[in-house]
C-alpha positions as CSV (number, residue, x, y, z in Angstrom):
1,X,-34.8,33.1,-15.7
2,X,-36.5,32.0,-12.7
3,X,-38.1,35.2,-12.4
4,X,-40.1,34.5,-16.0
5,X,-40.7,30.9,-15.0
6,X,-42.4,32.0,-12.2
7,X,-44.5,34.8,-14.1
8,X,-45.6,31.3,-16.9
9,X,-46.9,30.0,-13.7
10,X,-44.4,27.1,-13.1
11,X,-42.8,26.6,-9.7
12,X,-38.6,27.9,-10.1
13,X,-35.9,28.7,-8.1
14,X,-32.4,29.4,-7.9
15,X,-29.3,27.3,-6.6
16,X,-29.2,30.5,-4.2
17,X,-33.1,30.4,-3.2
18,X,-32.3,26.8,-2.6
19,X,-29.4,27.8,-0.4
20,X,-27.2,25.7,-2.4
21,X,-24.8,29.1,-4.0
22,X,-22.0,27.6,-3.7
23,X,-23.0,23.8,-4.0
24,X,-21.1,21.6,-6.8
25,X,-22.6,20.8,-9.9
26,X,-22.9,17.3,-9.5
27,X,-24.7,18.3,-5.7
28,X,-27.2,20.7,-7.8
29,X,-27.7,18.3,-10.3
30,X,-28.8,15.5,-7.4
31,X,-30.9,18.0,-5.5
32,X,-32.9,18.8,-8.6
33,X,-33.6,15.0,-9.3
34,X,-34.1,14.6,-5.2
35,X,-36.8,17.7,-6.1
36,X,-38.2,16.3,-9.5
37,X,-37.2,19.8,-10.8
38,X,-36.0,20.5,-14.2
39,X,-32.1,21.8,-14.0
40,X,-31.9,24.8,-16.3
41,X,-27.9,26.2,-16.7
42,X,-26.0,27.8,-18.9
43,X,-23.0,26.0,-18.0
44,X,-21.5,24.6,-21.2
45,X,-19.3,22.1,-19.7
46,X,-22.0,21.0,-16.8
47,X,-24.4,20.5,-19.5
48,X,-22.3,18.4,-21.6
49,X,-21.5,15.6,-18.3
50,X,-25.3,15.4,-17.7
51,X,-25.5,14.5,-21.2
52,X,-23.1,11.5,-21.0
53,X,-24.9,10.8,-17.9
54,X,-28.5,11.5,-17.9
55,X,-30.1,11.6,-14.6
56,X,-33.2,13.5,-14.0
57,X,-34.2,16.3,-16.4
58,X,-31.8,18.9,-18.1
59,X,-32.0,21.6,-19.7
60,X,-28.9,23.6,-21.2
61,X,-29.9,27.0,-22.7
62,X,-27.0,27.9,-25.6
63,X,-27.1,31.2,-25.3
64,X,-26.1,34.5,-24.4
65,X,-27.8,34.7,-20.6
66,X,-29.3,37.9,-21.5
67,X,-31.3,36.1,-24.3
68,X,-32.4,33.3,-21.7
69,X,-35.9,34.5,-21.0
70,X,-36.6,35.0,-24.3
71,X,-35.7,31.7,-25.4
72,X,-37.3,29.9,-22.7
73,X,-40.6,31.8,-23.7
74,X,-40.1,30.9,-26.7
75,X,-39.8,27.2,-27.0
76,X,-40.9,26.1,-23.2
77,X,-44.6,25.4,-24.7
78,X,-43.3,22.9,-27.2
79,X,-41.1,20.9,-24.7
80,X,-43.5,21.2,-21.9
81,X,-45.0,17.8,-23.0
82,X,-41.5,15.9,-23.2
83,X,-40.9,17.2,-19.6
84,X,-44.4,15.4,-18.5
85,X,-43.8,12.1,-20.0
86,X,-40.1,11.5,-20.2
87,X,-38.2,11.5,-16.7
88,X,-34.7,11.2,-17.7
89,X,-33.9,13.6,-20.7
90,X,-31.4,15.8,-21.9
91,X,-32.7,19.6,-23.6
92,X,-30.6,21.3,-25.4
93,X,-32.0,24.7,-26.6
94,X,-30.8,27.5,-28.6
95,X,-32.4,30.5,-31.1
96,X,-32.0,27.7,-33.8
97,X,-34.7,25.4,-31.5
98,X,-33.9,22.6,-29.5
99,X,-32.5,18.9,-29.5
100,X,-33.4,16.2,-27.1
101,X,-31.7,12.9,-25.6
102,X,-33.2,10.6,-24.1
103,X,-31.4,7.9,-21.3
């Protein structure tokens, strides 16, 4: 995923490039706010605290991780605008499009 980020020109990396492998999810979730980064996971559960709880910018990608480039391709250019204005937001996206929540 970071990989096709990187080849659309935007600036990614992974918990692992961040040297943060095995770092909790709450400790990712603060770095990437620390970082003004977008989080991208597929981590159902993860996804579904940050939603209760949204701090920084999230993206959960409901699908299959093989299908994650695709998707991101996909629908990236229509919630590239959200991501500039909005700060604290919640992305859910899936083959069926995408939902966002706002804090």
């Amino acid at each position: 995923m970071a990989t096709q980020l990187r080849s659309m020109r935007h600036e990614a990396w992974t918990a692992y490039d961040a040297g943060m492998s095995d770092a909790s999810d709450d400790d990712l979730a603060i770095y990437a706010h620390d970082k003004k980064a977008v989080l991208i996971t597929h981590d159902r559960e993860f996804s579904q605290r940050r939603r209760r709880n949204i701090i920084g910018r999230h993206i959960w990608l409901n699908c299959h991780e093989v299908d994650a480039a695709d998707l991101i391709a996909q629908l990236l250019p229509e919630i590239e605008p959200l991501l500039e204005r909005r700060y604290d937001l919640y992305i859910a996206m899936s083959r069926s499009g995408f939902e966002v929540t706002f804090k």
